[in-house]
Structure formats: structure tokens, C-alpha cells
C-alpha positions in Angstrom: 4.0 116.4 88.3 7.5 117.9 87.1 9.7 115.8 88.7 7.6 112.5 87.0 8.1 114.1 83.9 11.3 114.9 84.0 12.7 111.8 86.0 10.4 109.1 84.9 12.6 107.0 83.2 14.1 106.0 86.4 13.3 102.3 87.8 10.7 102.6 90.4 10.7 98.7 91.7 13.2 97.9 94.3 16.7 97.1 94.1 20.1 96.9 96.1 20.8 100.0 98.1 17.4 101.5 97.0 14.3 99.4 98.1 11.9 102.1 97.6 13.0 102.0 94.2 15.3 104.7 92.4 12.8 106.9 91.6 11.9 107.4 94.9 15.2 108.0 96.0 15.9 110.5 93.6 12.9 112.6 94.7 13.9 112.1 98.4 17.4 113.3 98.0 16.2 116.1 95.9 13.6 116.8 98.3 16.6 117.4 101.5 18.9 119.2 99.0 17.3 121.8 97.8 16.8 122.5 102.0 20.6 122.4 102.4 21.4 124.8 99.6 18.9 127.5 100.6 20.3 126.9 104.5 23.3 127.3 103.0 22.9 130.2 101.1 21.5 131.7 104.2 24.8 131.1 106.6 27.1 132.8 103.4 24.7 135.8 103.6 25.2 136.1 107.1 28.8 134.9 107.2 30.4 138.9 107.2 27.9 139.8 110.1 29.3 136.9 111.9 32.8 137.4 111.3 32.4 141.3 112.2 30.3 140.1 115.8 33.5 137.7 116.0 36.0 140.2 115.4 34.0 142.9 117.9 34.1 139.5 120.8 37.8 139.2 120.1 38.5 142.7 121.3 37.1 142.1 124.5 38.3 141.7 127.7 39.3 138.0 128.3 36.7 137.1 130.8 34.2 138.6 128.4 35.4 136.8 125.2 35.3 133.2 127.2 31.9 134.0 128.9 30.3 135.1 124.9 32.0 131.8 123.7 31.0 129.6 126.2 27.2 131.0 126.0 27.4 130.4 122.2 28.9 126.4 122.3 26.7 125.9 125.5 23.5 127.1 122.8 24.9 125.2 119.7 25.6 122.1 121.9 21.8 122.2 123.1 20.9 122.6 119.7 22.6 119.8 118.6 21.4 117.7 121.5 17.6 118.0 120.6 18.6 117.5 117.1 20.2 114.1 118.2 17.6 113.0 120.5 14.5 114.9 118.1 15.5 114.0 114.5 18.8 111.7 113.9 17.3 108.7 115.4 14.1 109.2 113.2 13.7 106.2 110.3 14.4 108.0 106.8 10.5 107.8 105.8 9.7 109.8 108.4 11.5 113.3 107.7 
């Protein structure tokens, strides 16, 4: 395909730090970035909606702005338990 044509000079037999080869490494990586700059992208789009939602918990009561923040790190911290136990223990060939 494309990425053979374009990158197809690069070693695919083994070596130090790459024992799939360098070829393969290069498509992996390139593979996972171009997920993390459209996720990215995504979160800047969204970043003023999240600052005004911010802003509108700040002017809340007390009690109100804890209870908001606690449900949101109480969500992002389950989140990022399944993602520990789901997919960061994975072996690289496997995502």
C-alpha cells in the first residue's frame, strides 16, 4: 500500500530496540498517532464548553461544586481503572 511505498526503504529485519524490525515500528507508531491527534483535536474542540461548564460549577454553592467534582474524578478514576486493568497490561502486538 502507501505506507510501503512511501516508507519502504526502512530495514524490516530485527534489530536492538526494534525486533519486529523498523519498518514495522514505524507503521505501529503511526498507526497510535494519528488516534492521539484526532483525540486530541477533539478535547481542543470541546475545551471552551468545558471551561464555560467549569466556570458555571464554580459559581455554585460549595456543597454543590464538591459533590459535581467529586462525581466527575470518582467517573475519570473508574475510567482510568478499566483502562489499567482492560488495556495497559495488554502486550504491544495486541492493540
Amino acid at each position: 500500500g502507501v505506507f510501503r511505498l512511501v516508507f519502504g526503504f526502512l530495514p524490516s529485519q530485527g534489530i536492538i530496540g526494534a525486533i519486529n524490525g523498523v519498518l514495522h515500528e514505524w507503521h505501529f507508531r503511526s498507526g497510535l498517532d494519528h488516534y492521539s491527534a484526532l483525540f486530541g483535536m477533539v478535547f481542543a474542540l470541546n475545551y471552551p464548553l468545558a471551561q464555560a461548564w467549569l466556570d458555571n460549577v464554580e459559581e455554585s454553592p460549595p456543597l454543590k461544586q464538591w459533590l459535581v467534582k467529586g462525581i466527575v474524578i470518582v467517573a475519570f478514576g473508574v475510567m482510568f481503572i478499566i483502562w489499567v486493568s482492560e488495556i495497559f497490561f495488554l502486550p504491544k502486538p495486541s492493540y
